[in-house]
PDB file with one MODEL, atoms N, CA, C and O in Angstrom:
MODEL        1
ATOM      1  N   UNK A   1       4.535  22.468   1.309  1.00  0.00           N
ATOM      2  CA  UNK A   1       5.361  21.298   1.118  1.00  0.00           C
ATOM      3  C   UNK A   1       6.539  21.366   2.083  1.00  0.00           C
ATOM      4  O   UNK A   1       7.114  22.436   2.286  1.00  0.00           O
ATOM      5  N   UNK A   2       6.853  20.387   2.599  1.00  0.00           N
ATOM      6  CA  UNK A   2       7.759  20.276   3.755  1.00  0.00           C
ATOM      7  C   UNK A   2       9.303  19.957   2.877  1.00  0.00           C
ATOM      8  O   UNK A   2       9.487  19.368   1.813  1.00  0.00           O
ATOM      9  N   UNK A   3      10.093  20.495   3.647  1.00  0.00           N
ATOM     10  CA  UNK A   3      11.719  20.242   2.909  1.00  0.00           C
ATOM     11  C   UNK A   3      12.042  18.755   3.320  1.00  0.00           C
ATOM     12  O   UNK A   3      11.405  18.011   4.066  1.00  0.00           O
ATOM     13  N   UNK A   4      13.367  18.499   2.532  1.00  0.00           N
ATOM     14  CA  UNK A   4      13.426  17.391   3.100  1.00  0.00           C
ATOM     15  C   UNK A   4      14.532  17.333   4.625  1.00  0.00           C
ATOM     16  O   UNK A   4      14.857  16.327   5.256  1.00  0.00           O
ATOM     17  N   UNK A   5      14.846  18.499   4.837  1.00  0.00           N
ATOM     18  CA  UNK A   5      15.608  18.489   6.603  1.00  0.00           C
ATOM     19  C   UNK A   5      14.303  18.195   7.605  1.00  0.00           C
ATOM     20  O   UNK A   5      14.398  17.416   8.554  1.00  0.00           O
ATOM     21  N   UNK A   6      13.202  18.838   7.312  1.00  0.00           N
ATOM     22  CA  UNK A   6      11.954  18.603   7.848  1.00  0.00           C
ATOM     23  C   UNK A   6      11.678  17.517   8.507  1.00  0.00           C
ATOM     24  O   UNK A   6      11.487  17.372   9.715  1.00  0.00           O
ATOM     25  N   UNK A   7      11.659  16.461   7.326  1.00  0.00           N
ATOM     26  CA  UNK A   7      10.519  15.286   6.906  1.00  0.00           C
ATOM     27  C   UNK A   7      11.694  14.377   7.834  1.00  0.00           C
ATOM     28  O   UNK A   7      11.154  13.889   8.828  1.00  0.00           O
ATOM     29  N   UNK A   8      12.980  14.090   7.739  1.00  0.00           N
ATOM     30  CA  UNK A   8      14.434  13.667   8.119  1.00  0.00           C
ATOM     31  C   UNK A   8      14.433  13.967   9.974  1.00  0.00           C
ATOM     32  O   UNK A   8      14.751  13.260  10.931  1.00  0.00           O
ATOM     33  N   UNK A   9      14.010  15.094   9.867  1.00  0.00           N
ATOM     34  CA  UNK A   9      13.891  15.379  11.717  1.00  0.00           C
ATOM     35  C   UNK A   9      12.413  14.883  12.828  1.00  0.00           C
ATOM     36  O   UNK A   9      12.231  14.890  14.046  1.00  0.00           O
ATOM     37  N   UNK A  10      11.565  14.480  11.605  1.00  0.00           N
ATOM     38  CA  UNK A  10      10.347  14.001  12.328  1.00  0.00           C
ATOM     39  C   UNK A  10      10.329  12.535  11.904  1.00  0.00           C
ATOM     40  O   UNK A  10       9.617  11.744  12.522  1.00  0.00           O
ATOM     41  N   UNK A  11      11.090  12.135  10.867  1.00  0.00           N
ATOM     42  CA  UNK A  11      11.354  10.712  10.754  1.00  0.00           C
ATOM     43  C   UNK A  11      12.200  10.166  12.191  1.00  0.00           C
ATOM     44  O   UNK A  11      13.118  10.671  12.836  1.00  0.00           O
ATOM     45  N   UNK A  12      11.148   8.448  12.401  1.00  0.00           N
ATOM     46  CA  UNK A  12      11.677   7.807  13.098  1.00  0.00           C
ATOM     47  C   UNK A  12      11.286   6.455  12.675  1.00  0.00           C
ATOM     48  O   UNK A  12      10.123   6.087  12.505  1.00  0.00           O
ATOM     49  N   UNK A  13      12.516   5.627  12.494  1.00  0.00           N
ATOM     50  CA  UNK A  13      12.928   4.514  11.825  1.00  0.00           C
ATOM     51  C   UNK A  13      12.064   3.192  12.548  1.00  0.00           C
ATOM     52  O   UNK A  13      11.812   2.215  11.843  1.00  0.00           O
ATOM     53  N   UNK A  14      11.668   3.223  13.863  1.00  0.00           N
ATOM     54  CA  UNK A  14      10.492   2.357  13.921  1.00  0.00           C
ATOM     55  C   UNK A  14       9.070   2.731  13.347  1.00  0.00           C
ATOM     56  O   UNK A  14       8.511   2.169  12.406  1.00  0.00           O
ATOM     57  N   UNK A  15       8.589   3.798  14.099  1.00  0.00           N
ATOM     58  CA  UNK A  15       7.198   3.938  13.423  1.00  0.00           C
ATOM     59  C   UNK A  15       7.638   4.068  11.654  1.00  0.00           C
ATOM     60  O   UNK A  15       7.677   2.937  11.169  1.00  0.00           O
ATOM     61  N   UNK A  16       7.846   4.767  11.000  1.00  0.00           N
ATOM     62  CA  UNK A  16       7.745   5.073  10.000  1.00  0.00           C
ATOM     63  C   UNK A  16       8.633   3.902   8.780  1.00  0.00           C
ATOM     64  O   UNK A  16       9.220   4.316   7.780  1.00  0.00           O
ATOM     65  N   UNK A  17       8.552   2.689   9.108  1.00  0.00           N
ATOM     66  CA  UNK A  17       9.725   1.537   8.347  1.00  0.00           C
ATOM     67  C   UNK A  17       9.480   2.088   6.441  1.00  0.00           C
ATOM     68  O   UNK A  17      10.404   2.410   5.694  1.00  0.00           O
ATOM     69  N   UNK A  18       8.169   2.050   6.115  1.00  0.00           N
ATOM     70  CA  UNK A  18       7.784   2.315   4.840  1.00  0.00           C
ATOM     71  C   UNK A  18       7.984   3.487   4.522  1.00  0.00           C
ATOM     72  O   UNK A  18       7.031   4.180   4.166  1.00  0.00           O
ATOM     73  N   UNK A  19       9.163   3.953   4.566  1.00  0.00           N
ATOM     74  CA  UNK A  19       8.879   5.596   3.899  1.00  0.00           C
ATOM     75  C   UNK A  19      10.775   5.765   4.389  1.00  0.00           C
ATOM     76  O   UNK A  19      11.280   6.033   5.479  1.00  0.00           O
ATOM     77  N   UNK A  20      11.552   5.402   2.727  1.00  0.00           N
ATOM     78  CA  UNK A  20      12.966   5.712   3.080  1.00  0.00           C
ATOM     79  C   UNK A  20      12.887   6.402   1.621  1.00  0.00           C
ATOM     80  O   UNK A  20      13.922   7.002   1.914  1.00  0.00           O
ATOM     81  N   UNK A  21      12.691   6.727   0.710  1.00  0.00           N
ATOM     82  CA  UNK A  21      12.551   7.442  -0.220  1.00  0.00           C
ATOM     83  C   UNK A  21      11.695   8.602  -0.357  1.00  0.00           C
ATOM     84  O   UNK A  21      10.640   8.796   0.247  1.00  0.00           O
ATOM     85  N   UNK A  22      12.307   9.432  -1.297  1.00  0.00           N
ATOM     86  CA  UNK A  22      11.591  10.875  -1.244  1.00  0.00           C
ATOM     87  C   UNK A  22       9.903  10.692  -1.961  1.00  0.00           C
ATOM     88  O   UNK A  22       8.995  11.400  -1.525  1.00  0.00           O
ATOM     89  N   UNK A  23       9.679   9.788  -2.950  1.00  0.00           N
ATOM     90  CA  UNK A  23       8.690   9.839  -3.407  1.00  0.00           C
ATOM     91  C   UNK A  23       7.282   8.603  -2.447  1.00  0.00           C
ATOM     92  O   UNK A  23       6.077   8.469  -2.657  1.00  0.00           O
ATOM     93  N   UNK A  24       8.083   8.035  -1.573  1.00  0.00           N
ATOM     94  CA  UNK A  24       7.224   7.749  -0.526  1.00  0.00           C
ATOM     95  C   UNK A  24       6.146   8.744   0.204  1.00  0.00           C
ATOM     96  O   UNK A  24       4.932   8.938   0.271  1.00  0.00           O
ATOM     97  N   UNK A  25       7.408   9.252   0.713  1.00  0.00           N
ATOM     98  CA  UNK A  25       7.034  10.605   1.418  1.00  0.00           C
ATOM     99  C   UNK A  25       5.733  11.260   0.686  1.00  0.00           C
ATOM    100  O   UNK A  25       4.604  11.138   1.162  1.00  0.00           O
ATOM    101  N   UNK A  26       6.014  11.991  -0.557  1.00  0.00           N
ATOM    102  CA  UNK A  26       5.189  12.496  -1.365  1.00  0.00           C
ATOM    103  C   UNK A  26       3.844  11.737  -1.829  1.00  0.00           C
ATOM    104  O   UNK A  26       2.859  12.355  -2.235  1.00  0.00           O
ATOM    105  N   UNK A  27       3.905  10.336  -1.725  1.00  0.00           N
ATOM    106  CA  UNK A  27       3.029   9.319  -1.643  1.00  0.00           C
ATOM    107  C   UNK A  27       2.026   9.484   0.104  1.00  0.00           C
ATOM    108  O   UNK A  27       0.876   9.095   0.310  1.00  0.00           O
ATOM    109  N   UNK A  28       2.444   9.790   0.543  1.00  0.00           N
ATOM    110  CA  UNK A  28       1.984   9.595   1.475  1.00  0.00           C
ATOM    111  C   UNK A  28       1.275  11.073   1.786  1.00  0.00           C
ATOM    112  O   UNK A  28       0.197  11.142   2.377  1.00  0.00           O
ATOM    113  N   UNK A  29       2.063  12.341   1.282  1.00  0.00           N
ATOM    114  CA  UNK A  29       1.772  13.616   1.272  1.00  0.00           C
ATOM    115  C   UNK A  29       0.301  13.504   0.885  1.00  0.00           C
ATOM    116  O   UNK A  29      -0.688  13.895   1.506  1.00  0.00           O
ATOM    117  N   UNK A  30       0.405  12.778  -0.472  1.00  0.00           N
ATOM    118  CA  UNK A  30      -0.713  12.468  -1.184  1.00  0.00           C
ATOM    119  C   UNK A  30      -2.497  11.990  -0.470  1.00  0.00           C
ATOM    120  O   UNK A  30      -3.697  12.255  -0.399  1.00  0.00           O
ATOM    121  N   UNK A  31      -1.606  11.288  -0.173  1.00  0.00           N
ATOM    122  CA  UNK A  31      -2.829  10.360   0.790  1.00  0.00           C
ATOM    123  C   UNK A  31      -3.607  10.855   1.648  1.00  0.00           C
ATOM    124  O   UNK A  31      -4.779  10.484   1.713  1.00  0.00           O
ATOM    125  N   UNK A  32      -2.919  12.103   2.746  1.00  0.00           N
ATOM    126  CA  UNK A  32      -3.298  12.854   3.826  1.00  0.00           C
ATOM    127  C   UNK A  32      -4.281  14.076   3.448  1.00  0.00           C
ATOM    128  O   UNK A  32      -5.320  14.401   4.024  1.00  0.00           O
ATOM    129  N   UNK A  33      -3.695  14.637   2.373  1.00  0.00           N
ATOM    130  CA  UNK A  33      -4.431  15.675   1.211  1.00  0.00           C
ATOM    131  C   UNK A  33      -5.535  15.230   0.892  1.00  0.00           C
ATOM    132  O   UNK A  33      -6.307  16.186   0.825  1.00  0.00           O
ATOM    133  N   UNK A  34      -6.105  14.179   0.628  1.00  0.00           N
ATOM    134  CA  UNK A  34      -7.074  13.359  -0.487  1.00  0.00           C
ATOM    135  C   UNK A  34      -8.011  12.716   0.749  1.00  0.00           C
ATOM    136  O   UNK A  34      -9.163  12.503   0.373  1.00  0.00           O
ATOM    137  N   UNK A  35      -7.759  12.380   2.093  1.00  0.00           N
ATOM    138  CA  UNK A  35      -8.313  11.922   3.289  1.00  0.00           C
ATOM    139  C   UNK A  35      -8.875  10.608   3.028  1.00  0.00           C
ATOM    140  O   UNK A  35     -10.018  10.213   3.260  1.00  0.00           O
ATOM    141  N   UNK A  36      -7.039   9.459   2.058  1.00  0.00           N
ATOM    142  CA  UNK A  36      -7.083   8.459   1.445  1.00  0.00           C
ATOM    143  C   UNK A  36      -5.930   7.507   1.841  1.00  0.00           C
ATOM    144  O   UNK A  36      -5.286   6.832   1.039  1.00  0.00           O
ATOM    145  N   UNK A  37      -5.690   7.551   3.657  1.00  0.00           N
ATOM    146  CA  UNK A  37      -4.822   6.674   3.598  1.00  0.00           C
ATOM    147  C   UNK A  37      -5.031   5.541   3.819  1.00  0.00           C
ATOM    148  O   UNK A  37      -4.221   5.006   4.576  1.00  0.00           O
ATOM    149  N   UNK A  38      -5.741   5.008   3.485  1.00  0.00           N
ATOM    150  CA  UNK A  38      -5.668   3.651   3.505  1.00  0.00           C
ATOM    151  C   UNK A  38      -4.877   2.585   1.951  1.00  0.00           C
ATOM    152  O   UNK A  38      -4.292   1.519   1.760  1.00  0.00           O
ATOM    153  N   UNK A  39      -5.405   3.822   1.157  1.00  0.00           N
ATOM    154  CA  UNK A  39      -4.067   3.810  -0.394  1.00  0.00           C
ATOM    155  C   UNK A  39      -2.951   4.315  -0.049  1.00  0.00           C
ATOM    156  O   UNK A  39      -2.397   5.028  -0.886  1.00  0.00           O
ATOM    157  N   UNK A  40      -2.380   4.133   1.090  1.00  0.00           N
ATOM    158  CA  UNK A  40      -0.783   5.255   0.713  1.00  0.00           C
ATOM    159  C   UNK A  40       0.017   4.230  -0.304  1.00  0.00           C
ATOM    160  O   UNK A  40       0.619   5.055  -0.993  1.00  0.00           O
ATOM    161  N   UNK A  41       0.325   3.168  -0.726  1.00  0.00           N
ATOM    162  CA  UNK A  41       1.106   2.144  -1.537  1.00  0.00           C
ATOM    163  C   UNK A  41       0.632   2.893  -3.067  1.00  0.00           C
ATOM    164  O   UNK A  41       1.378   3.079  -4.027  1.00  0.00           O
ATOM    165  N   UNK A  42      -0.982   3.288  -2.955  1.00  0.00           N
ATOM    166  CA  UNK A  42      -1.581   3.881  -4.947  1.00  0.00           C
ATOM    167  C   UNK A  42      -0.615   4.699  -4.975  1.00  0.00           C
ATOM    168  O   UNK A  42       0.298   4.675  -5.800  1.00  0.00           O
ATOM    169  N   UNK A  43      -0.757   5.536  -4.015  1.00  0.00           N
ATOM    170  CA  UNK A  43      -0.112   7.162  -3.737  1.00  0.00           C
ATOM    171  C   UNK A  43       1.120   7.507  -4.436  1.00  0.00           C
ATOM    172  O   UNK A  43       1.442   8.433  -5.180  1.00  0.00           O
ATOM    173  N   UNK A  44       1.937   6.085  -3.789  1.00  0.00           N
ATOM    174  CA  UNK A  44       3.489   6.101  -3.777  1.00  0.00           C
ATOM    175  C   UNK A  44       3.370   5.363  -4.848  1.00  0.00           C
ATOM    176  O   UNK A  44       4.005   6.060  -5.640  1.00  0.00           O
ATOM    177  N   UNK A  45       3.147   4.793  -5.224  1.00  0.00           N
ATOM    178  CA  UNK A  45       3.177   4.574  -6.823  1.00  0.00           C
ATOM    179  C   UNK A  45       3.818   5.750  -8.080  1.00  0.00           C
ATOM    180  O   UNK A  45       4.804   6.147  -8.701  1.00  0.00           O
ATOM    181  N   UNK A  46       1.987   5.919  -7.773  1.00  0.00           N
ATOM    182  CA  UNK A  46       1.685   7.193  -8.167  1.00  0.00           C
ATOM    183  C   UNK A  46       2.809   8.325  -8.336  1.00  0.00           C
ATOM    184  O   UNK A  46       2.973   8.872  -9.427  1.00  0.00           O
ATOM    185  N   UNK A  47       3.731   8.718  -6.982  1.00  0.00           N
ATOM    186  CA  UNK A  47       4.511   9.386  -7.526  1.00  0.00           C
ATOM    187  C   UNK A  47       6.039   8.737  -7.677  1.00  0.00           C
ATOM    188  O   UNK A  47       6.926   9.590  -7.690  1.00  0.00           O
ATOM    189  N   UNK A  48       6.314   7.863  -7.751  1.00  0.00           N
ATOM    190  CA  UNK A  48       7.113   7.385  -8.128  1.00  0.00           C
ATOM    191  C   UNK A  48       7.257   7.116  -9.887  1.00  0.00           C
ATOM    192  O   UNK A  48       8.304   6.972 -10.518  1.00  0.00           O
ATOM    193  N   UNK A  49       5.838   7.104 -10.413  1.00  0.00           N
ATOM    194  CA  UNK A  49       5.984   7.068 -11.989  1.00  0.00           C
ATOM    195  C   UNK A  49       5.379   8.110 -12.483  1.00  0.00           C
ATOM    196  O   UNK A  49       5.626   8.145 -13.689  1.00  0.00           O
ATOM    197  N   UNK A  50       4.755   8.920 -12.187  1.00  0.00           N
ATOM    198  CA  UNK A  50       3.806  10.028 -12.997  1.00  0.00           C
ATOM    199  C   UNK A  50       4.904  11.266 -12.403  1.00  0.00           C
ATOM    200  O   UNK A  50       5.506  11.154 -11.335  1.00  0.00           O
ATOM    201  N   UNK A  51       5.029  12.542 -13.402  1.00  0.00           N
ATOM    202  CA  UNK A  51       5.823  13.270 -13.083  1.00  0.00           C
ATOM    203  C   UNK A  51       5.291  14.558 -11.903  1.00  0.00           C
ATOM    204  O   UNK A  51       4.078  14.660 -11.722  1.00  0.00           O
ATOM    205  N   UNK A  52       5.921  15.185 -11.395  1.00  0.00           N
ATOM    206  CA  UNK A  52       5.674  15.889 -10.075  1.00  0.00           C
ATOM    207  C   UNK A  52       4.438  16.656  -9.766  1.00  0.00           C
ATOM    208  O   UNK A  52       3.528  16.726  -8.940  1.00  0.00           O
ATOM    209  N   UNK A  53       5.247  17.633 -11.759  1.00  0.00           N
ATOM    210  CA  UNK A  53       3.822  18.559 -11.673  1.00  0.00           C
ATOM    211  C   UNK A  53       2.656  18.307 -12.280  1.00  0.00           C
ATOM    212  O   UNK A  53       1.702  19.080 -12.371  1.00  0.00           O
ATOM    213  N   UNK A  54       2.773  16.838 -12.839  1.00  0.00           N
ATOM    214  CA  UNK A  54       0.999  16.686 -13.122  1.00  0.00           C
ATOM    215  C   UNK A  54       0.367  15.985 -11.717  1.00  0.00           C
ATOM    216  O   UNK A  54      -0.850  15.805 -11.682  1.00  0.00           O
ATOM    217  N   UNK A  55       1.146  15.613 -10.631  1.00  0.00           N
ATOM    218  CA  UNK A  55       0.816  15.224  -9.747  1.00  0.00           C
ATOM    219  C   UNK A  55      -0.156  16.383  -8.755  1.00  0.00           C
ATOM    220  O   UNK A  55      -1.222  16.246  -8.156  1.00  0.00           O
ATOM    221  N   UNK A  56       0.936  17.727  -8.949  1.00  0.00           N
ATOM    222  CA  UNK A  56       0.444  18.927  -8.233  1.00  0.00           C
ATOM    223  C   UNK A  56      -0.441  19.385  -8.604  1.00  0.00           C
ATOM    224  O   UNK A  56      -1.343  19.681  -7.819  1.00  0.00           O
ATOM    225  N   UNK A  57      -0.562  19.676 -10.196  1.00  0.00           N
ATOM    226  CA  UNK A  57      -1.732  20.347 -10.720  1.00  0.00           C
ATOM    227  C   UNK A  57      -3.093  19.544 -10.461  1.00  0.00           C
ATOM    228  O   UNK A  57      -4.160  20.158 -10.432  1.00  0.00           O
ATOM    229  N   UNK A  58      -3.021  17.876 -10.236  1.00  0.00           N
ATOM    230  CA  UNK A  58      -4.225  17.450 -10.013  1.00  0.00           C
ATOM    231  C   UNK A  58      -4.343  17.696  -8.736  1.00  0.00           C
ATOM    232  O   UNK A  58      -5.475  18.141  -8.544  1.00  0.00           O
ATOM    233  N   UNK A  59      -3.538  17.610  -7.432  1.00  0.00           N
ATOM    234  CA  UNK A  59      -3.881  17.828  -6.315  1.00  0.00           C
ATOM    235  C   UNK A  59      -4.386  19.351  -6.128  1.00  0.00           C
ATOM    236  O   UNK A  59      -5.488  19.475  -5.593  1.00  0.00           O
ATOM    237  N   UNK A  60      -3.856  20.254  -6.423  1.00  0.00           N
ATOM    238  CA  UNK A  60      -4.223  21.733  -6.423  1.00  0.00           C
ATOM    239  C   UNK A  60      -5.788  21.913  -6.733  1.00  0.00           C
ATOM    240  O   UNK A  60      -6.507  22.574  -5.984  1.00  0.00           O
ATOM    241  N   UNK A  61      -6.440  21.043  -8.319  1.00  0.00           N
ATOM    242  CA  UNK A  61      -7.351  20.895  -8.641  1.00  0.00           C
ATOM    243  C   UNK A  61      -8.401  20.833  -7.428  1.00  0.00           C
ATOM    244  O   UNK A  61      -9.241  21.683  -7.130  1.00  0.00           O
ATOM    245  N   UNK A  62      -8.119  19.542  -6.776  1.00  0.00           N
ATOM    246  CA  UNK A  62      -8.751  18.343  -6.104  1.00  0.00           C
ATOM    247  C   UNK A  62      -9.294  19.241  -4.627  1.00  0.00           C
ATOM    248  O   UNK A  62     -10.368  19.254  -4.026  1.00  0.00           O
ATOM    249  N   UNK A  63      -8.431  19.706  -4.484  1.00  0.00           N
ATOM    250  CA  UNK A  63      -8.032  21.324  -3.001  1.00  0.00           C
ATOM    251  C   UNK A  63      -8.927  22.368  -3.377  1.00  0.00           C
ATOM    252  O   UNK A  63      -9.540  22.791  -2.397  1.00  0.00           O
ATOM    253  N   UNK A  64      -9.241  22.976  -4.525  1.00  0.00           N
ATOM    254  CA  UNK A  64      -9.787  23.919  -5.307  1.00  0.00           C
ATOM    255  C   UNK A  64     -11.155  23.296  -5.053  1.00  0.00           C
ATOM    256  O   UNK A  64     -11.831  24.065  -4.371  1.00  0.00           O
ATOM    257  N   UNK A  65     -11.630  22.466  -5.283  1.00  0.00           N
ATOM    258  CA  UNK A  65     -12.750  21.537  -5.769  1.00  0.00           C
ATOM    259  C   UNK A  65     -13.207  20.939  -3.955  1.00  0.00           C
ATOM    260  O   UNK A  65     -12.467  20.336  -3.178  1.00  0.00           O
ATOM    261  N   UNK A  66     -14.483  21.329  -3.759  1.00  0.00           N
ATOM    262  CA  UNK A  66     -15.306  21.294  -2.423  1.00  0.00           C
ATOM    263  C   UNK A  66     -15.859  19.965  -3.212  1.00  0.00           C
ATOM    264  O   UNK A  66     -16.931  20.015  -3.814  1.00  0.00           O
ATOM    265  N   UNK A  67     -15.065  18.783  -3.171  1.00  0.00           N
ATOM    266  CA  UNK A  67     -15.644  17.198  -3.311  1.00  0.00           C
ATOM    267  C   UNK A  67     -16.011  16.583  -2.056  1.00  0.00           C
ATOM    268  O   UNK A  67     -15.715  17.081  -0.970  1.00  0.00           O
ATOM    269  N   UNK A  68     -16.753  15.335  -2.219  1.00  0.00           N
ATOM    270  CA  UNK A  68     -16.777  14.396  -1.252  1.00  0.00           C
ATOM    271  C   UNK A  68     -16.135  13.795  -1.362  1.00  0.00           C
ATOM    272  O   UNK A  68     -15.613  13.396  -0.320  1.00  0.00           O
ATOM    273  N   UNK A  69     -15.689  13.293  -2.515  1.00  0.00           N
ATOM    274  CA  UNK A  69     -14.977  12.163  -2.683  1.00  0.00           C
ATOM    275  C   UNK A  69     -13.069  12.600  -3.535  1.00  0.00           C
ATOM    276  O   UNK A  69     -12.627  12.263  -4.633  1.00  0.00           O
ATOM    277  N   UNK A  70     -12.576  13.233  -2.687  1.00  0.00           N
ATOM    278  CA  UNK A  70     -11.549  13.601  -3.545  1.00  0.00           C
ATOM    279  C   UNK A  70     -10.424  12.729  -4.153  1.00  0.00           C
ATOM    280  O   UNK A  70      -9.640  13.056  -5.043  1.00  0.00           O
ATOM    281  N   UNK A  71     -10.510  11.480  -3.449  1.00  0.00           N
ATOM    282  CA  UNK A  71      -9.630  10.199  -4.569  1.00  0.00           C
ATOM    283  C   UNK A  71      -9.761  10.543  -5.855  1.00  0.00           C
ATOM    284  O   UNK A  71      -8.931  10.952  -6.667  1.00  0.00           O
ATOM    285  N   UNK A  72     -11.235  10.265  -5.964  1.00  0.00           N
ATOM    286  CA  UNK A  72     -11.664   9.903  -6.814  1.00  0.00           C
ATOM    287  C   UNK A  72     -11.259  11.379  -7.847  1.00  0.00           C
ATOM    288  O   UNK A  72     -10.247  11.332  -8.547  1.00  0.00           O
ATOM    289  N   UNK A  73     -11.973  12.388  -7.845  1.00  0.00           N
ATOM    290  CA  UNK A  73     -11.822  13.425  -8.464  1.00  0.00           C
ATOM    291  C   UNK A  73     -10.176  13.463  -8.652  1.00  0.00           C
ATOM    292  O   UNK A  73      -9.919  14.015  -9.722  1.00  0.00           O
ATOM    293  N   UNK A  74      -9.119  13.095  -8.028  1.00  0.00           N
ATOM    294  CA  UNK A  74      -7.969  13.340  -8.254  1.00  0.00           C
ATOM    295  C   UNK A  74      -7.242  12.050  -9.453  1.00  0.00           C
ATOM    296  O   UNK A  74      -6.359  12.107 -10.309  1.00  0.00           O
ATOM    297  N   UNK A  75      -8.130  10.988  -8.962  1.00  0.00           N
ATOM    298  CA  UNK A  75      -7.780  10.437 -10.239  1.00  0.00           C
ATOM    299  C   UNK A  75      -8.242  10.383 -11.911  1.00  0.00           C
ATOM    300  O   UNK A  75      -7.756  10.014 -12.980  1.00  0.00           O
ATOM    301  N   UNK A  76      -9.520  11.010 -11.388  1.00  0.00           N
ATOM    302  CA  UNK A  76     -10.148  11.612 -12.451  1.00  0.00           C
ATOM    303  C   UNK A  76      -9.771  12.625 -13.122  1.00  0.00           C
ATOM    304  O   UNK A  76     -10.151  12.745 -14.287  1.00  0.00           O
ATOM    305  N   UNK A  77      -8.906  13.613 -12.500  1.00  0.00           N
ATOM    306  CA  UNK A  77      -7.970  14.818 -12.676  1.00  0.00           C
ATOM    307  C   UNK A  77      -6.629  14.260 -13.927  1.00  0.00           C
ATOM    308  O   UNK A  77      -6.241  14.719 -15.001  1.00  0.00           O
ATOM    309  N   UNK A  78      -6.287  13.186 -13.173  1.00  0.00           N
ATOM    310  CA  UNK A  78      -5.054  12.595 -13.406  1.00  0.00           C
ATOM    311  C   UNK A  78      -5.321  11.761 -15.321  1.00  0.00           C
ATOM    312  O   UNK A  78      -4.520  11.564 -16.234  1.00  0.00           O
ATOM    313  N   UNK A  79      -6.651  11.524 -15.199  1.00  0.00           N
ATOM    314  CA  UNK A  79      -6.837  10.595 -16.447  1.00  0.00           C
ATOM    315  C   UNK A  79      -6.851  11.910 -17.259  1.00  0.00           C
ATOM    316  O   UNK A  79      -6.184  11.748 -18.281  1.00  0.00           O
ATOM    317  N   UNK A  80      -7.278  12.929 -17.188  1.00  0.00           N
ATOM    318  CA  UNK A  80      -7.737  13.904 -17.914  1.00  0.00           C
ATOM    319  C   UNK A  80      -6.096  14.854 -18.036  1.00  0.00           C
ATOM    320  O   UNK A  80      -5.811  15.045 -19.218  1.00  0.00           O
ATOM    321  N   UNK A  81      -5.304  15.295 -17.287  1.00  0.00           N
ATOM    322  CA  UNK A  81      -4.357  15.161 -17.581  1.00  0.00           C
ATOM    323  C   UNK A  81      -3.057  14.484 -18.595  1.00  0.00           C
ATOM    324  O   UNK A  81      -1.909  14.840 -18.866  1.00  0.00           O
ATOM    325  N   UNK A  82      -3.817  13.483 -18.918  1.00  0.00           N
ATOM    326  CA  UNK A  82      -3.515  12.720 -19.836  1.00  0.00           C
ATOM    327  C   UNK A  82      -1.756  12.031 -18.707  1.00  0.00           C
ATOM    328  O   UNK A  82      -0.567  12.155 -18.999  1.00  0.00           O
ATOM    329  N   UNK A  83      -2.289  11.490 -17.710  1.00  0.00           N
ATOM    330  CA  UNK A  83      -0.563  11.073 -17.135  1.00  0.00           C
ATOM    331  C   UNK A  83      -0.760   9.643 -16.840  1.00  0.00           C
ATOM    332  O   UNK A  83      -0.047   9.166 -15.957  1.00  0.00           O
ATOM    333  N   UNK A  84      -1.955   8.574 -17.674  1.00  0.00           N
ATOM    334  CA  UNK A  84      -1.589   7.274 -17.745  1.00  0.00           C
ATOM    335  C   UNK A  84      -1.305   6.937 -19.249  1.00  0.00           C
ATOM    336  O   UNK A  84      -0.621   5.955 -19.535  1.00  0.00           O
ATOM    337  N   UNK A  85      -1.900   7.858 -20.324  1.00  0.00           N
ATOM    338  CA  UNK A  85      -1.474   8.006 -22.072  1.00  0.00           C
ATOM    339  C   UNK A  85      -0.307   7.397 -21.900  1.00  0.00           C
ATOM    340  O   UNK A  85      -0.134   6.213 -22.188  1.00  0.00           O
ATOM    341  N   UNK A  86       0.843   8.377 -21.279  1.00  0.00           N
ATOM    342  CA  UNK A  86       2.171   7.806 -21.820  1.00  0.00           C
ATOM    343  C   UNK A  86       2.911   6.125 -20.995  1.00  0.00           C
ATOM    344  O   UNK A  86       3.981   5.548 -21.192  1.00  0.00           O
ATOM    345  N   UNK A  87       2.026   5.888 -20.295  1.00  0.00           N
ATOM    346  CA  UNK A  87       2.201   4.617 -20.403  1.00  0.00           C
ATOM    347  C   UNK A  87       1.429   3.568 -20.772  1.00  0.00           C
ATOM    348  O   UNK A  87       1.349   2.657 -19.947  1.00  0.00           O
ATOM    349  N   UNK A  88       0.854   3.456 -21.764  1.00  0.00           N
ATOM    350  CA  UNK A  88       0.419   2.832 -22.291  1.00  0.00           C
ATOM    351  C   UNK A  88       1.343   2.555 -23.515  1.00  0.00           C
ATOM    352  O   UNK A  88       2.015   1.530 -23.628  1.00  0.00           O
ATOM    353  N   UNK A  89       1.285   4.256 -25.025  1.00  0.00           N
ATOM    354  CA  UNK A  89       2.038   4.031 -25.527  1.00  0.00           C
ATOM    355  C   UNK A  89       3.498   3.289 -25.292  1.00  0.00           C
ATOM    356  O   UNK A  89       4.095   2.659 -26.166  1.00  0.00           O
ATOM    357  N   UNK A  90       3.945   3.489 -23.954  1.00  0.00           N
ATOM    358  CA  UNK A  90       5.347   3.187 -23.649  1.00  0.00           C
ATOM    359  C   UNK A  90       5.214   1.709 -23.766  1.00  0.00           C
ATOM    360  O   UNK A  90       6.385   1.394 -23.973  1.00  0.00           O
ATOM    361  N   UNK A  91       4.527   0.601 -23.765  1.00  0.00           N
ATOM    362  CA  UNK A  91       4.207  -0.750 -23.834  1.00  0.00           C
ATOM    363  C   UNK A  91       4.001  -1.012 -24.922  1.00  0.00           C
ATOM    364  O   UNK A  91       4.292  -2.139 -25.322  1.00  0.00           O
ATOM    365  N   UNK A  92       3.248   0.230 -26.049  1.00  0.00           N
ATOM    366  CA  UNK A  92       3.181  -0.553 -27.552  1.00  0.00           C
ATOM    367  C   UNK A  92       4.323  -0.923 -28.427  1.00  0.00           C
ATOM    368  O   UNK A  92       4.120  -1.492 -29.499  1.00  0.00           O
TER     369      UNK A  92
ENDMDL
END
């Protein structure tokens, strides 16, 4: 995982317009991991509402796991995790 002095020194404000927040970034971390960017917006979602480390433990999973399809398995990770439950209840 890259710091954020890192991410700040290879940032450049034309190419990169979508990505001024930290959980962008991590959205996008996401995406590159999973060989799913054409979702980087799910991504950044994604970590913008689900918390860090159920984010990691499914990616770690997903890394662990010789898939074809690792979206998929990571969101499959993620349901099983139980990290869309609490929003649901949060609406009842």
């Amino acid at each position: 995982m890259q710091s954020v002095a890192d991410i700040l020194k290879k940032f450049n404000p034309v190419k990169d317009k979508y990505v001024s927040r930290e959980f962008q970034t991590f959205g996008i971390h996401l995406s590159e991991k999973l060989g799913d960017t054409r979702r980087k917006g799910v991504y950044m979602k994604l970590a913008k509402t689900i918390p860090r480390a159920i984010l990691e433990e499914a990616l770690r999973f997903v890394i662990d796991a010789n898939a074809r399809n690792k979206a998929a398995l990571f969101m499959w990770k993620l349901k099983e995790l139980g990290a869309f439950k609490s929003k649901i209840k949060a609406k009842e």
